[in-house]
PATI-206211 format. One line per field, with one value per residue (C-alpha): residue in one letter; z, x, y; residue number from 1. Coordinates in pm, 1 decimal, decimal comma, padded with zeros to 6 digits. Layout:
residuo = A | ...
zz = Z | ...
xx = X | ...
yy = Y | ...
num = NUM | ...
REM end
This chain:
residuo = X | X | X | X | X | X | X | X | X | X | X | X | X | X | X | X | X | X | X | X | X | X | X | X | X | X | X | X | X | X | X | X | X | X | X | X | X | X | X | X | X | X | X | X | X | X | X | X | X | X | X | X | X | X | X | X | X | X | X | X | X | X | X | X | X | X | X | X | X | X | X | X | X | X | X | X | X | X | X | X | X | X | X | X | X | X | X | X | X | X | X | X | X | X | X | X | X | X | X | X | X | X | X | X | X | X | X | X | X | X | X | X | X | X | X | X | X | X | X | X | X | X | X | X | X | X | X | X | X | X | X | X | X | X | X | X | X | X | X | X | X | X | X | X | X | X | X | X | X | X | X | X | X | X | X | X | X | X | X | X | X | X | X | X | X | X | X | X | X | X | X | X | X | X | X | X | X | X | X | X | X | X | X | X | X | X | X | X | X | X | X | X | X | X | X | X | X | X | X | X | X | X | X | X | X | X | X | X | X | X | X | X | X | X | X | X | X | X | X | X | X | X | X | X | X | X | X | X | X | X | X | X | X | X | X | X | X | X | X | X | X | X | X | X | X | X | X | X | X | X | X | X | X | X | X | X | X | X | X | X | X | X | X | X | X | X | X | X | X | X | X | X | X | X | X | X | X | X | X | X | X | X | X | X | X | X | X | X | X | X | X | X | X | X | X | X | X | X | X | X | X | X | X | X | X | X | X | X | X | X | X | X | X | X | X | X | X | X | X | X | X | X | X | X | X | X | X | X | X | X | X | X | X | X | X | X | X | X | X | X | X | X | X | X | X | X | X | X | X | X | X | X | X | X | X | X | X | X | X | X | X | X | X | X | X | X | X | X | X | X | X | X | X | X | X | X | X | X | X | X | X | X | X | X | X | X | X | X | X | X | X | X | X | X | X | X | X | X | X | X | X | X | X | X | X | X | X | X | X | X | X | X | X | X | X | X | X
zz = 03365,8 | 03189,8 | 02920,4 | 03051,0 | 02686,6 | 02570,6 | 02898,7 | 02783,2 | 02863,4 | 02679,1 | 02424,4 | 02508,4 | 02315,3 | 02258,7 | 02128,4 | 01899,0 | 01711,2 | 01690,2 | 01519,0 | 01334,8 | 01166,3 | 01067,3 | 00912,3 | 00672,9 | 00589,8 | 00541,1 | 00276,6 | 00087,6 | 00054,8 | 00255,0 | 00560,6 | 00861,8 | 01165,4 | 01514,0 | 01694,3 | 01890,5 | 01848,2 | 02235,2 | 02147,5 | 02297,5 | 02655,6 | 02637,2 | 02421,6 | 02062,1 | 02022,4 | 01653,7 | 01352,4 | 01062,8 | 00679,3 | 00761,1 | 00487,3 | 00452,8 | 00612,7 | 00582,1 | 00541,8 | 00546,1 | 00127,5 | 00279,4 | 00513,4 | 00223,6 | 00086,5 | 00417,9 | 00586,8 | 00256,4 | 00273,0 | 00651,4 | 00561,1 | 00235,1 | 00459,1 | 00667,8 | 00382,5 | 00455,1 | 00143,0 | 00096,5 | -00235,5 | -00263,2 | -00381,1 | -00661,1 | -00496,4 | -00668,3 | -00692,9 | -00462,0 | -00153,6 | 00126,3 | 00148,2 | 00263,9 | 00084,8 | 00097,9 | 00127,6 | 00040,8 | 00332,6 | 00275,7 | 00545,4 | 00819,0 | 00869,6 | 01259,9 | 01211,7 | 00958,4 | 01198,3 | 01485,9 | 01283,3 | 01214,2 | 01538,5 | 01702,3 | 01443,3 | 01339,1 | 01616,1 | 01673,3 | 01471,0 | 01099,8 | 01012,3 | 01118,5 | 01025,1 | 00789,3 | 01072,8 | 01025,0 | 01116,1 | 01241,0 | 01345,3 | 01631,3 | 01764,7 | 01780,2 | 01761,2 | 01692,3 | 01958,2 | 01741,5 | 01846,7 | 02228,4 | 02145,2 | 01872,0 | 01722,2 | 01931,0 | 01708,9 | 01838,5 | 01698,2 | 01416,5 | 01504,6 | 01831,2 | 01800,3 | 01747,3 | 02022,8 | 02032,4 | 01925,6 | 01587,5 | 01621,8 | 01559,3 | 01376,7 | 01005,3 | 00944,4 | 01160,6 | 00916,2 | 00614,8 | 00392,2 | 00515,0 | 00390,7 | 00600,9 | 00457,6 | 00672,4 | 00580,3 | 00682,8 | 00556,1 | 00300,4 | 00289,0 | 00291,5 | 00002,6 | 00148,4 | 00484,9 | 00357,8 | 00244,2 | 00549,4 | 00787,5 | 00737,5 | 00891,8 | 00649,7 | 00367,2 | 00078,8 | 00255,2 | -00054,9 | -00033,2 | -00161,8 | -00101,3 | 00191,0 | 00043,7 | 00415,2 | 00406,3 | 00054,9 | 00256,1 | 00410,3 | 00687,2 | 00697,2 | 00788,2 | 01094,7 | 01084,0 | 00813,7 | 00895,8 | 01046,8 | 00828,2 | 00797,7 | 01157,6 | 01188,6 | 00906,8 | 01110,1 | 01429,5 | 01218,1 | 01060,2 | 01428,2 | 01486,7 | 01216,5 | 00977,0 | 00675,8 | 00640,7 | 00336,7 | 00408,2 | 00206,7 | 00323,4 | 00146,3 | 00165,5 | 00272,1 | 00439,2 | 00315,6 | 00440,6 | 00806,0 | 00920,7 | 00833,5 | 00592,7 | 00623,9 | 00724,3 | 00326,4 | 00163,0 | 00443,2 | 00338,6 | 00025,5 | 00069,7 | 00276,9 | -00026,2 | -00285,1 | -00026,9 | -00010,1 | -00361,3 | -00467,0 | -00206,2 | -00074,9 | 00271,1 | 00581,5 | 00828,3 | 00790,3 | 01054,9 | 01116,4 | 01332,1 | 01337,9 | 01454,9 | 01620,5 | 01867,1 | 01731,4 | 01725,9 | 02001,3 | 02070,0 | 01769,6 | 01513,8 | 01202,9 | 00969,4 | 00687,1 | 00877,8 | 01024,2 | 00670,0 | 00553,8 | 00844,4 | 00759,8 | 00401,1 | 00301,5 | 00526,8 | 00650,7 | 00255,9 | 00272,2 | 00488,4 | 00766,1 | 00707,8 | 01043,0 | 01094,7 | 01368,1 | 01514,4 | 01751,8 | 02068,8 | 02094,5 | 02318,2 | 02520,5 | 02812,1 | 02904,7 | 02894,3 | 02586,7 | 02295,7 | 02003,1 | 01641,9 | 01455,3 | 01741,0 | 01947,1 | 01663,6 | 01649,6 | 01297,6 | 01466,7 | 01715,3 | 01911,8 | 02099,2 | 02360,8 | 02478,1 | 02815,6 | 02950,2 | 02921,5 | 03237,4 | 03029,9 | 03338,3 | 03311,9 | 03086,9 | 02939,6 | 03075,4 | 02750,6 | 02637,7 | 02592,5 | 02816,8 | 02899,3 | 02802,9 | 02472,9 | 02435,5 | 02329,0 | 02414,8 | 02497,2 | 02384,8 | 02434,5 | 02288,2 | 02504,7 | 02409,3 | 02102,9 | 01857,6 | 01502,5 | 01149,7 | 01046,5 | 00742,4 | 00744,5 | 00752,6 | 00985,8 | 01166,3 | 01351,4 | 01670,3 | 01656,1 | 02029,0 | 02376,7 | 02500,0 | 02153,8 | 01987,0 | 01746,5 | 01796,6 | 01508,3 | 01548,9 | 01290,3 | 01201,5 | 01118,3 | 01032,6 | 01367,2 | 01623,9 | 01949,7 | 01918,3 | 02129,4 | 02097,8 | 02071,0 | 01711,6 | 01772,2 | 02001,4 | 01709,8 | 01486,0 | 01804,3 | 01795,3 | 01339,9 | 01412,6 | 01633,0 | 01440,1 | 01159,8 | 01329,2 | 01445,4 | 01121,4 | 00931,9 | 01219,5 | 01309,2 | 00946,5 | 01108,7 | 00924,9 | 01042,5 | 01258,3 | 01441,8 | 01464,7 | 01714,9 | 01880,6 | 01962,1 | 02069,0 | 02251,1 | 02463,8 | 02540,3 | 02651,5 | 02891,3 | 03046,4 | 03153,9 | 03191,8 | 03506,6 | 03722,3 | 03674,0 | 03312,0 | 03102,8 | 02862,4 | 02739,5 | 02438,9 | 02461,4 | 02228,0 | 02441,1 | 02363,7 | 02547,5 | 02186,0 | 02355,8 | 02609,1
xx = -05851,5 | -06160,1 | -06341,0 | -06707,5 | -06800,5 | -06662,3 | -06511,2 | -06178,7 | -05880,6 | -05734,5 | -05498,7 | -05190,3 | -04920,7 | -04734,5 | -05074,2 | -05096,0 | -04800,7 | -04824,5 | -05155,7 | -05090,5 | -04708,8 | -04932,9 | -05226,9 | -04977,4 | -04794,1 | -05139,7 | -05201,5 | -04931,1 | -04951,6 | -04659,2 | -04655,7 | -04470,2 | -04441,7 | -04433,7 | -04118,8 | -03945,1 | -04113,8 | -04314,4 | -04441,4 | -04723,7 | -04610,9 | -04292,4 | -04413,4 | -04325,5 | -03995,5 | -03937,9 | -04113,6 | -03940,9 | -04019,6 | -04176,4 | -04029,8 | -03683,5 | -03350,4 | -03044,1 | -02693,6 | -02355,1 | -02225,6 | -01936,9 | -02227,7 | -02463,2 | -02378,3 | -02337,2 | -02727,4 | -02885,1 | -02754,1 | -02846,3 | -03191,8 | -03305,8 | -03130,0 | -03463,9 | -03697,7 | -03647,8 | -03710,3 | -03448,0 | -03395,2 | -03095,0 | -03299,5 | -03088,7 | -02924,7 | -02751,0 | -02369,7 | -02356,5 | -02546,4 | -02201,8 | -02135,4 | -02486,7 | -02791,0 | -03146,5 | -03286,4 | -03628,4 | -03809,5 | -04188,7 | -04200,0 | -04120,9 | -03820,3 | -03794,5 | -03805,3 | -03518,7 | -03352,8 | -03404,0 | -03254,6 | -03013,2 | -02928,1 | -02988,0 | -02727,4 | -02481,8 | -02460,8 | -02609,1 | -02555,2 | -02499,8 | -02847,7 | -03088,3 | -03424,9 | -03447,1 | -03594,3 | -03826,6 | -03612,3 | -03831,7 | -03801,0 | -03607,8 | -03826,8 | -03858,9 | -04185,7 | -04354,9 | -04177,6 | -04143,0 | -04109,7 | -04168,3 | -04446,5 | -04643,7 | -04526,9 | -04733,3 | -04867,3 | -04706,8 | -04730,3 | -04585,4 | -04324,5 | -04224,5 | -03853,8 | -03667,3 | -03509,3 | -03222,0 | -03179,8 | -03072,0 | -02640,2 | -02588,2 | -02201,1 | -02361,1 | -02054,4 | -02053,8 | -02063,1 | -01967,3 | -01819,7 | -01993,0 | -02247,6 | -02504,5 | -02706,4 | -03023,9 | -03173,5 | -03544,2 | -03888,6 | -03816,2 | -03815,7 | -04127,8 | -03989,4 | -04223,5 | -04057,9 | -03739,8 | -03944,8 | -04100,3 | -03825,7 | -03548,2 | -03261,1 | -03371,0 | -03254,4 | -03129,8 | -03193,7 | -03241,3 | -03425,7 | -03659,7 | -04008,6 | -04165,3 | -04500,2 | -04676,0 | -04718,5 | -04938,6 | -05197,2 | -05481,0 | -05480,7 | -05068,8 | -04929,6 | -04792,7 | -04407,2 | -04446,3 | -04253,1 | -03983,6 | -03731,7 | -03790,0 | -03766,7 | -03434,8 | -03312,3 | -03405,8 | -03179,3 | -02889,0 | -02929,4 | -02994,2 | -02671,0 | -02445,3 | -02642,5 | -02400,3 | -02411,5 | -02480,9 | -02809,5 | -03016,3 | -03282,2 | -03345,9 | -03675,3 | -03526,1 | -03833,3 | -04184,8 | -04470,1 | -04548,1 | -04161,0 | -04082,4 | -03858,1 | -03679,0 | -03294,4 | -03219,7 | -03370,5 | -03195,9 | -02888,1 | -02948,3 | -03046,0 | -02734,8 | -02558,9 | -02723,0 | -02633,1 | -02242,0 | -02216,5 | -02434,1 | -02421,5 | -02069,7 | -02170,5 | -01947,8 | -02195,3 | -02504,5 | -02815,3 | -02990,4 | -03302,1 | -03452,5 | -03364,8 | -03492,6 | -03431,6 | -03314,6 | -03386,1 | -03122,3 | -03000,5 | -02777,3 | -02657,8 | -02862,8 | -02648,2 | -02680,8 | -02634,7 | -02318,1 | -02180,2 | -02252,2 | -02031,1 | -01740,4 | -01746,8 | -01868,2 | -01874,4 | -01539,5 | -01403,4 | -01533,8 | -01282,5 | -01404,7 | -01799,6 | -02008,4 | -02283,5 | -02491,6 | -02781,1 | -03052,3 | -03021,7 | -03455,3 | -03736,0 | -03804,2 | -03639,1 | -03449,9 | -03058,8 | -03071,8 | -02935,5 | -03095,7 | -02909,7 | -02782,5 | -02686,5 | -02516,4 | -02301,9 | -01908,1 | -01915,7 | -02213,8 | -02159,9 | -02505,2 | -02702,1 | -02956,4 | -03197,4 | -03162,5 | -03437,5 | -03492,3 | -03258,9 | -02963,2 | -02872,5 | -03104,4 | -03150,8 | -03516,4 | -03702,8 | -03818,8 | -03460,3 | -03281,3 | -02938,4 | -02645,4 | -02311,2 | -02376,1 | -02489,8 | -02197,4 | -02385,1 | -02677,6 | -02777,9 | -03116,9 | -03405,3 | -03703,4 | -03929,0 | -03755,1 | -03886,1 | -03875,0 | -03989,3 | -04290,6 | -04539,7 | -04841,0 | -05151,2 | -05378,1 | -05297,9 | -05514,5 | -05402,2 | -05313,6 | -05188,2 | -05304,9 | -05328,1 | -05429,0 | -05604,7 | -05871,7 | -05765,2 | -05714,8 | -05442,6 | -05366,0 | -05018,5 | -04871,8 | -04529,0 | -04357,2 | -04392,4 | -04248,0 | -04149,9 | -03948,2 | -03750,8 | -03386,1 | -03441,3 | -03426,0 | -03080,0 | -02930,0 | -02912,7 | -02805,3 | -02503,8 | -02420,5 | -02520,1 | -02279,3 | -01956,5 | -02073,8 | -01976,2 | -01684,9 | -01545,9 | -01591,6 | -01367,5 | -01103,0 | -01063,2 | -01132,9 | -01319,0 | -01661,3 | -01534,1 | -01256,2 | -01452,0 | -01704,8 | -01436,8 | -01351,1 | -01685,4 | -01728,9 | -01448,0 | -01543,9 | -01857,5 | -01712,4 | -01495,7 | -01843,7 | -02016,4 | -02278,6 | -02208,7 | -02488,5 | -02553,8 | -02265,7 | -02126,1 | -02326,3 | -02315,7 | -02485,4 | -02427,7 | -02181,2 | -02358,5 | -02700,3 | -02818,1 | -03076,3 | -02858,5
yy = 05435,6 | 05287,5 | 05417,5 | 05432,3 | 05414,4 | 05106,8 | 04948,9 | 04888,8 | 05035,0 | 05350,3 | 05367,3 | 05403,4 | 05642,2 | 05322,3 | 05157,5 | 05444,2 | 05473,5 | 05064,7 | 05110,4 | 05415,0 | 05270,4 | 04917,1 | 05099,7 | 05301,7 | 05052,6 | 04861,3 | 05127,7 | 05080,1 | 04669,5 | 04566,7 | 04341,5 | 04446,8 | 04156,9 | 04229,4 | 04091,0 | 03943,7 | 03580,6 | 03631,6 | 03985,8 | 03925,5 | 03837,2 | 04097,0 | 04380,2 | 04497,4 | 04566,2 | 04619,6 | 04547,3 | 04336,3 | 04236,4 | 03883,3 | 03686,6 | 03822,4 | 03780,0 | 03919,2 | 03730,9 | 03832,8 | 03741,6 | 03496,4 | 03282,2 | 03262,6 | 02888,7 | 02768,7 | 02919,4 | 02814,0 | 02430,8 | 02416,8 | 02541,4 | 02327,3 | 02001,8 | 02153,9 | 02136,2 | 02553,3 | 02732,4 | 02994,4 | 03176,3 | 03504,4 | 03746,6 | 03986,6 | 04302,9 | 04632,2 | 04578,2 | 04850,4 | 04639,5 | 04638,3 | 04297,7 | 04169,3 | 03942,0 | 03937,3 | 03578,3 | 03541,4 | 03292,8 | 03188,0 | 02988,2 | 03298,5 | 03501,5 | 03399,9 | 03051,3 | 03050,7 | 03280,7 | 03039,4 | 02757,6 | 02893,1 | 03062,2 | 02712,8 | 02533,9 | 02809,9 | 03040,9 | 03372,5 | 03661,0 | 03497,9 | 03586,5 | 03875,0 | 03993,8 | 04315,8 | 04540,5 | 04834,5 | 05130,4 | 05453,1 | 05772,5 | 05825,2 | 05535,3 | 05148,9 | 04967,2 | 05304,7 | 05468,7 | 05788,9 | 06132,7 | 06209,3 | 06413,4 | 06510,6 | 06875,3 | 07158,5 | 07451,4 | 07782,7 | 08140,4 | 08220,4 | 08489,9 | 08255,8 | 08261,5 | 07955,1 | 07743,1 | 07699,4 | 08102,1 | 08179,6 | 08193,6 | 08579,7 | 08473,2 | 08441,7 | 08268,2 | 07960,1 | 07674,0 | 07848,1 | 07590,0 | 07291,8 | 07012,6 | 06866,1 | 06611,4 | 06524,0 | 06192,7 | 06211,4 | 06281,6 | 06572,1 | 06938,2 | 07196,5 | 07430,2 | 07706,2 | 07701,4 | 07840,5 | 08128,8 | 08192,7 | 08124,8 | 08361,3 | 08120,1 | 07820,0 | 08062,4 | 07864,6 | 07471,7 | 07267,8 | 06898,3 | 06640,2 | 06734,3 | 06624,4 | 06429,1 | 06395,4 | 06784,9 | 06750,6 | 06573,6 | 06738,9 | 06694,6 | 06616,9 | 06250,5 | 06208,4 | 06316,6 | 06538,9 | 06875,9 | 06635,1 | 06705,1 | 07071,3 | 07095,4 | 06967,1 | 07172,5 | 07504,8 | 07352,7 | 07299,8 | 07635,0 | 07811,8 | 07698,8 | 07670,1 | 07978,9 | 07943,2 | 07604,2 | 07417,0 | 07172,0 | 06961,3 | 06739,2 | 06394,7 | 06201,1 | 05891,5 | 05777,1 | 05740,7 | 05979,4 | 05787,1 | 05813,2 | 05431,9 | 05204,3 | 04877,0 | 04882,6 | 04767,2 | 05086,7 | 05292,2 | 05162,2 | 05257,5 | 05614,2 | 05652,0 | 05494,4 | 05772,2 | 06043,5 | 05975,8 | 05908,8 | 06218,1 | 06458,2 | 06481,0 | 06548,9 | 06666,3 | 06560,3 | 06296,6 | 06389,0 | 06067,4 | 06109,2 | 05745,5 | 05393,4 | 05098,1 | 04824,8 | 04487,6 | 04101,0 | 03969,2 | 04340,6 | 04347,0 | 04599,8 | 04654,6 | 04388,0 | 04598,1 | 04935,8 | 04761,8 | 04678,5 | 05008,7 | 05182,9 | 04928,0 | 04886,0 | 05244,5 | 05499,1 | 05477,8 | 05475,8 | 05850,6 | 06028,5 | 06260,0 | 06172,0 | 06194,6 | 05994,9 | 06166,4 | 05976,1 | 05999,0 | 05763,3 | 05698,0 | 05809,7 | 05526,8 | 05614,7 | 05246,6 | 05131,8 | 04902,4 | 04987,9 | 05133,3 | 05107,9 | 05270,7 | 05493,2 | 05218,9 | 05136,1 | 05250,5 | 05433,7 | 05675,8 | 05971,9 | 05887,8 | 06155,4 | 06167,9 | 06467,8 | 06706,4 | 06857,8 | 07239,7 | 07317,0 | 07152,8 | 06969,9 | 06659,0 | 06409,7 | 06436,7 | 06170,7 | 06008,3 | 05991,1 | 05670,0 | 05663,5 | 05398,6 | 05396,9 | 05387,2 | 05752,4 | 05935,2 | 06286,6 | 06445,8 | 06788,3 | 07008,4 | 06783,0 | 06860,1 | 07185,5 | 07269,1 | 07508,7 | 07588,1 | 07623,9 | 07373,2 | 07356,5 | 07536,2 | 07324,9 | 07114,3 | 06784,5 | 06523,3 | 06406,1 | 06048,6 | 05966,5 | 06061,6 | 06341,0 | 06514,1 | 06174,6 | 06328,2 | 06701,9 | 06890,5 | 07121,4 | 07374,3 | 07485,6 | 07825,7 | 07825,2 | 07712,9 | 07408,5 | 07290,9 | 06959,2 | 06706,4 | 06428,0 | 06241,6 | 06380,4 | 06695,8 | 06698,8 | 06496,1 | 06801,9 | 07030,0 | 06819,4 | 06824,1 | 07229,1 | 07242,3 | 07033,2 | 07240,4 | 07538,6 | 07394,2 | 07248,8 | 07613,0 | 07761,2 | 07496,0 | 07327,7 | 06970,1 | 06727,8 | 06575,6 | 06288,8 | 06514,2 | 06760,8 | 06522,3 | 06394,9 | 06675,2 | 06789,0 | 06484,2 | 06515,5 | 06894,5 | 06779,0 | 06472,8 | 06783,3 | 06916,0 | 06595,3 | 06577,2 | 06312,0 | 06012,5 | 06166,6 | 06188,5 | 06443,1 | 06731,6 | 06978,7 | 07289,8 | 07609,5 | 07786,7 | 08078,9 | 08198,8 | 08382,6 | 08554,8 | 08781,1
num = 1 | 2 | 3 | 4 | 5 | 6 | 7 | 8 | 9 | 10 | 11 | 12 | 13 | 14 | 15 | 16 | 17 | 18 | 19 | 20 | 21 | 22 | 23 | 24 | 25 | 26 | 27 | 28 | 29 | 30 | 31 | 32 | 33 | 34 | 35 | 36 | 37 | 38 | 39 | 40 | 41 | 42 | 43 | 44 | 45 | 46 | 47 | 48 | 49 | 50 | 51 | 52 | 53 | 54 | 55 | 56 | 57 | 58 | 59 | 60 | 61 | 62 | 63 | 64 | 65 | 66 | 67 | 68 | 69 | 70 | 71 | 72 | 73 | 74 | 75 | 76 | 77 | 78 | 79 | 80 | 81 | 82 | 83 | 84 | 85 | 86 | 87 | 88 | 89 | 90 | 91 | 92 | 93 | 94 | 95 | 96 | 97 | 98 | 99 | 100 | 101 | 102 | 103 | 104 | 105 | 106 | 107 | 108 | 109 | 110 | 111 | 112 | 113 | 114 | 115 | 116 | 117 | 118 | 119 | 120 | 121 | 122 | 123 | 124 | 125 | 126 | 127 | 128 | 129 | 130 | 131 | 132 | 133 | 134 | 135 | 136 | 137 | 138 | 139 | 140 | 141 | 142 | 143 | 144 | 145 | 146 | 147 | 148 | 149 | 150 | 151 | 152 | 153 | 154 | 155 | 156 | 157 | 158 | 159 | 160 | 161 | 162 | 163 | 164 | 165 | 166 | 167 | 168 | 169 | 170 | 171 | 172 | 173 | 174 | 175 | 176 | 177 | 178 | 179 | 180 | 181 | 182 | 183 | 184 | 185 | 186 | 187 | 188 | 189 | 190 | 191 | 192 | 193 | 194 | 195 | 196 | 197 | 198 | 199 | 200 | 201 | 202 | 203 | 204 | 205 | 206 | 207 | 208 | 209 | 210 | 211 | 212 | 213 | 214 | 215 | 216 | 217 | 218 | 219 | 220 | 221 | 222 | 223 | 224 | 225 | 226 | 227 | 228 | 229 | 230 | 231 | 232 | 233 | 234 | 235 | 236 | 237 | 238 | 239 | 240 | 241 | 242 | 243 | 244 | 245 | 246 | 247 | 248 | 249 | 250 | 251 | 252 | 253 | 254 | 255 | 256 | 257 | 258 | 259 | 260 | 261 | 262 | 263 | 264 | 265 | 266 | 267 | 268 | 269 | 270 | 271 | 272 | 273 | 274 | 275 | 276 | 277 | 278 | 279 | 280 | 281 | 282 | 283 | 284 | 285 | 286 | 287 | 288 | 289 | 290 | 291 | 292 | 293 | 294 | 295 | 296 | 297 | 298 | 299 | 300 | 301 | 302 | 303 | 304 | 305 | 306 | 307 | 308 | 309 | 310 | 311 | 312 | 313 | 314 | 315 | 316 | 317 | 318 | 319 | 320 | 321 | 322 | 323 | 324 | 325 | 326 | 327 | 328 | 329 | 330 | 331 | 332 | 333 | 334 | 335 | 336 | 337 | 338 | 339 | 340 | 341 | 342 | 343 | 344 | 345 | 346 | 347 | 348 | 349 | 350 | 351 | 352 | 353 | 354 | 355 | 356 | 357 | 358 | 359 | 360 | 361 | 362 | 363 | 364 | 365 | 366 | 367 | 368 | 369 | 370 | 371 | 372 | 373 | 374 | 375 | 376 | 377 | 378 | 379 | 380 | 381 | 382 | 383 | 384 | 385 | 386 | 387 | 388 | 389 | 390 | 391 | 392 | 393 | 394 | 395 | 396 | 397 | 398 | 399 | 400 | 401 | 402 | 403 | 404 | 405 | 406 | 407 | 408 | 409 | 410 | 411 | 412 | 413 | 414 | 415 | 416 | 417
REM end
């Protein structure tokens, strides 16, 4: 349809979140770049630091002779000790034509781009909706787990956009969740994606209420960061935070379809040093087959969203055989800041909707922490670690799995009865 006003077409919620992910990152004085190279015939698929590329430490020598024999300028930029086994190479002339040298020389996959990773989206694909105010006293879904013990004993980390301290206040099942503060909710009105974090506190707590959780703000107010500083947040949480269970709610697609280089190095070279951690994360809300990383990746446990019947998938939710699980994601409610936010995508573009307390929100972000509630539970009960105690969820779940969806966890019990 046409806007009679301006005659041009309407923005789009894709358009939106595009717009809305540039213009922050505008603010802050960094360049993002749209990719892949024919964007603008295929559609934006990811967003990437435009002069940096990432290298594997052992190809290093080998991509920076083939590149200066090009007249390429290519210069390692320093890293912590701590970076797993990756480099950051510095490219003035363009990221994706080093990458395309090299590709065309080398072979694929020695070099990649250091990709924007978002919330449980892509290209701005974020969250499949934007969180709906609800009443206050509107109970929680999924239902608060009457066994007070369920969890007891475990640590989830959730590495997001920060905590609302005053949540935990209001909110009687966020009791004692500990976090970075969320700095999107100290706007007026809020960024968009503030609350996130909060919100997927309250689902882990629904289910598992005696678990230990703490929220970092591992990304910046606007729900975005490059893989690198991802990495290492991730880093800072396993060395710091000693967590059972890591809830990772964001992701993106990727330049050729491939895993996240520095995501990849950090599942082979750290993660799986720390026995037992699981690395939960959502499977994105654009509703295709292809892959999205870092939930398509081996050291994750990925999850995509049903609908509110818990026998469908949720039509925004990525799928393929890739998904490991899907769990409720679609008209989810909990625990959100109080304060006003300005619509930034269709239907609600320009509405100001004010917040008091609670939200219903939906998205592949929202199953992910169904799924660490859930293994938390577990793991306080059976004594498993984090990774058995997914496996073992996951093969429960393929017991039950609908034919043409796959496996599905649900809370076994309807809390509500």
């Amino acid at each position: 349809m046409t806007d009679e006003r301006t005659g041009s077409q309407p923005e789009t919620r894709q358009q939106a979140q595009l717009r809305v992910l540039r213009e922050r990152f505008r603010q802050r004085g960094i360049d993002i770049a749209p990719g892949p190279e024919n964007w603008e015939e295929t559609g934006v698929e990811f967003h990437y630091e435009p002069t940096a590329m990432l290298v594997e430490e052992q190809h290093v020598k080998p991509v920076q002779d083939h590149l200066w024999s090009l007249n390429i300028t290519c210069d390692v930029q320093d890293r912590s000790p701590a970076a797993p086994g990756y480099r950051v190479m510095h490219v003035p002339g363009g990221t994706m034509t080093a990458i395309r040298e090299v590709d065309r020389v080398m072979g694929r996959g020695l070099v990649t781009a250091n990709h924007l990773v978002h919330i449980s989206g892509n290209a701005g694909h974020c969250p499949a909706s934007e969180p709906t105010p609800v009443p206050p006293d509107t109970a929680p879904v999924p239902a608060v787990n009457p066994d007070t013990t369920a969890g007891q004993g475990i640590r989830v980390v959730v590495a997001d956009t920060g905590l609302d301290p005053e949540a935990t206040k209001r909110s009687p099942w966020l009791k004692g969740v500990t976090g970075d503060l969320d700095r999107g909710i100290l706007e007026n009105p809020m960024t968009e994606y503030a609350g996130h974090g909060t919100f997927i506190a309250g689902v882990i707590r629904c289910l598992a209420p005696a678990a230990e959780v703490h929220v970092r703000a591992s990304f910046e107010p606007g729900g975005a960061r490059f893989e690198t500083e991802l990495v290492d947040a991730l880093m800072d949480i396993l060395d710091n935070d000693s967590p059972d269970i890591i809830n990772f709610s964001a992701g993106t697609w990727t330049h050729h379809s491939r895993d996240l280089l520095s995501l990849q190095l950090f599942g082979r070279r750290r993660l799986r040093l720390h026995k037992g951690v699981l690395l939960v994360a959502a499977a994105g809300n654009d509703g295709v087959r292809q892959p999205f990383w870092p939930a398509a990746s081996p050291y994750t446990v990925s999850v995509g969203a049903l609908d509110p019947t818990q026998r469908e998938r949720a039509t925004f939710s990525n799928f393929g055989g890739w998904v490991d699980v899907y769990a409720p994601g679609e008209d989810l409610v909990n625990a959100f800041p109080v304060g006003t936010y300005i619509g930034e995508e269709p239907p609600n573009k320009g509405v100001k909707m004010r917040y008091k307390g609670m939200a219903k929100w939906s998205g592949t972000s929202f199953a992910t922490p169904v799924v660490c509630g859930l293994a938390a539970a577990r793991m306080s009960k059976t004594g498993e670690n984090g990774v058995d105690a997914a496996r073992e969820l996951v093969r429960q779940a393929r017991d039950g799995a609908i034919p043409g969806l796959g496996a599905i966890a649900v809370p076994s019990i309807n809390y509500n009865d």
